[in-house]
C-alpha positions in Angstrom: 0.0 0.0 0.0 2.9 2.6 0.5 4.1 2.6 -3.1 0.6 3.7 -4.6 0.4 6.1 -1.6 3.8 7.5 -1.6 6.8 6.3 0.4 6.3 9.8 2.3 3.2 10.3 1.6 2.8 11.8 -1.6 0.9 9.4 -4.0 2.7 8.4 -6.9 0.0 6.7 -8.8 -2.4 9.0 -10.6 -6.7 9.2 -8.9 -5.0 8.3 -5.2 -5.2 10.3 -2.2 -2.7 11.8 0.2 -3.3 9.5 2.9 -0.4 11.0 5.4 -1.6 13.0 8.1 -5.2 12.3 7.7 -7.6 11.9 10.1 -7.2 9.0 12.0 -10.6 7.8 12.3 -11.5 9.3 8.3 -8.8 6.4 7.5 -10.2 3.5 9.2 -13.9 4.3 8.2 -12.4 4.5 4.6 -10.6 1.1 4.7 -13.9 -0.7 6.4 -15.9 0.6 4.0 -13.6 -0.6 1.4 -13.9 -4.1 2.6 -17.6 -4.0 3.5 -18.4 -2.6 -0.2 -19.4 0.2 0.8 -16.9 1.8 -1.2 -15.1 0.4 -4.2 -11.9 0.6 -6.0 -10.6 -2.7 -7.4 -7.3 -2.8 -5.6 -8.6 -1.0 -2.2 -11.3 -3.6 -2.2 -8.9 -6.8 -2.9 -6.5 -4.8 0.0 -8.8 -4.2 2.4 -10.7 -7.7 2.2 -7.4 -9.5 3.6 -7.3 -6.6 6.7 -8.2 -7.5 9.9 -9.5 -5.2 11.7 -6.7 -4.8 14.2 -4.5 -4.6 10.8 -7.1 -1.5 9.8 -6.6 0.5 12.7 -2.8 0.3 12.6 -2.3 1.4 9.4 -4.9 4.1 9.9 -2.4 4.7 13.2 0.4 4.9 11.0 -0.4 7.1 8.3 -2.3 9.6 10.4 0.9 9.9 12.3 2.9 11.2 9.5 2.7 14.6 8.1 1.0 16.0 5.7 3.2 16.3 2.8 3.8 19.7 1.0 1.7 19.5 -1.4 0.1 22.6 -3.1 -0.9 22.8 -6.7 -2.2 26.6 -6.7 -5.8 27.6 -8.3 -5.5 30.0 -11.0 -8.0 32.7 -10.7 -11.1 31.7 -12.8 -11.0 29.0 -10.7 -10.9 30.3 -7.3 -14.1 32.9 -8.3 -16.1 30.6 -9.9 -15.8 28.2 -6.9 -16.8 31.0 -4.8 -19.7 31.9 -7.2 -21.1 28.2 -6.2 -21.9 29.4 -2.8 -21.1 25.9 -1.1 -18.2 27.2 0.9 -20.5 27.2 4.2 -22.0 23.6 3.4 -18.8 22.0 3.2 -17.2 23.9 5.6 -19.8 22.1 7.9 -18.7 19.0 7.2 -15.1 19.5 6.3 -14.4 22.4 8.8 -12.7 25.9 7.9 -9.7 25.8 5.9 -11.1 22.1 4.7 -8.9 20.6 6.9 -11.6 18.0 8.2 -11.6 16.3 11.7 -12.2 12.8 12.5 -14.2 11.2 10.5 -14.4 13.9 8.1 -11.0 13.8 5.8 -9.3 16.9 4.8 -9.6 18.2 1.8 -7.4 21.2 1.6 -4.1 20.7 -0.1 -5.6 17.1 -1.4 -4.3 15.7 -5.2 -5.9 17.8 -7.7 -6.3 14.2 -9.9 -7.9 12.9 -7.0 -10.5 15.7 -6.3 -11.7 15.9 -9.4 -12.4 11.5 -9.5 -13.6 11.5 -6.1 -16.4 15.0 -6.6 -17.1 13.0 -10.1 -18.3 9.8 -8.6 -20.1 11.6 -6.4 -21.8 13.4 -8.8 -22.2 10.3 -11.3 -23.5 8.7 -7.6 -20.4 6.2 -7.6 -19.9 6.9 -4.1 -24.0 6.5 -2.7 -22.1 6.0 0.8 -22.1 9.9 1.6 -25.7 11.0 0.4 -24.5 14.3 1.4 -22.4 15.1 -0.7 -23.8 13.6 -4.1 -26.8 15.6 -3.1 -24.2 19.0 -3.2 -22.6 18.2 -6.6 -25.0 16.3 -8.6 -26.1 19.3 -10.3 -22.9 20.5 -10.7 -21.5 20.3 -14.8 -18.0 19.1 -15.1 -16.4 22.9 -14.9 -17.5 23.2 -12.0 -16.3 20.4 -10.1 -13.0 21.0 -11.7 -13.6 24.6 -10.3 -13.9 22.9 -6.7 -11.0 20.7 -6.7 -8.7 23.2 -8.3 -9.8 25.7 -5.8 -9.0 23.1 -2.7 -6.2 21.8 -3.9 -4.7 25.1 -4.5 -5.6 25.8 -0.3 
């Protein structure tokens, strides 16, 4: 699981997450709902069905101890104003706190893979993710430019 994640913590493999310094708890929920079906990826799924669950919370132990790595792929400016024209700041602010740096089970956002952003908003949109209801229900209606809008704008944070 490392190489596809990053030996410190920077993914190396395109559509995956920064997994190092994230919420403890926002990790294990992620890996059980991997192996429950919950959620799916092909290789996360094979991964996570051979965890046990002690095995779950030490790697969510492990990469949540790391830090985040310095990551920052900046927004251009059409970007940042057309996120801000959505007027979802406060809804996912909510959820993912200010600054989108999450907390427990909610995973930070801010600073996340821009690659990965825009796959993860798009399955929620195409409801490929129907485990969080709320947040299909905030970008379903969203076109394409839009979400690209929203993860260039976080992962420029």
């Amino acid at each position: 699981m490392p190489d596809g994640h990053g030996r410190k913590g920077l993914p190396t493999v395109k559509n995956t997450p920064i997994i190092a310094g994230q919420h403890e708890s926002s990790l294990l929920i992620a890996l059980q709902e991997y192996r429950n079906g919950a959620r799916t990826d092909d290789l996360m799924g094979r991964i996570a069905k051979n965890l046990s669950d002690d095995d779950m919370k030490a790697l969510a132990a492990y990469f949540s101890a790391l830090p985040w790595p310095a990551y920052r792929e900046p927004a251009d400016a059409a970007s940042i104003t057309r996120f801000q024209a959505l007027d979802v700041e406060k809804k996912c602010t909510s959820c993912h706190r200010e600054g989108f740096v999450g907390y427990a089970n909610t995973p930070r956002v801010a600073n996340q893979k821009l690659d990965y952003l825009i796959k993860i908003l798009s399955d929620f949109h195409d409801n490929k993710r129907p485990n969080m209801p709320r947040m299909t229900a905030l970008v379903r209606n969203l076109p394409a430019d839009d979400i690209a809008a929203m993860a260039h704008y976080l992962a420029g944070l």
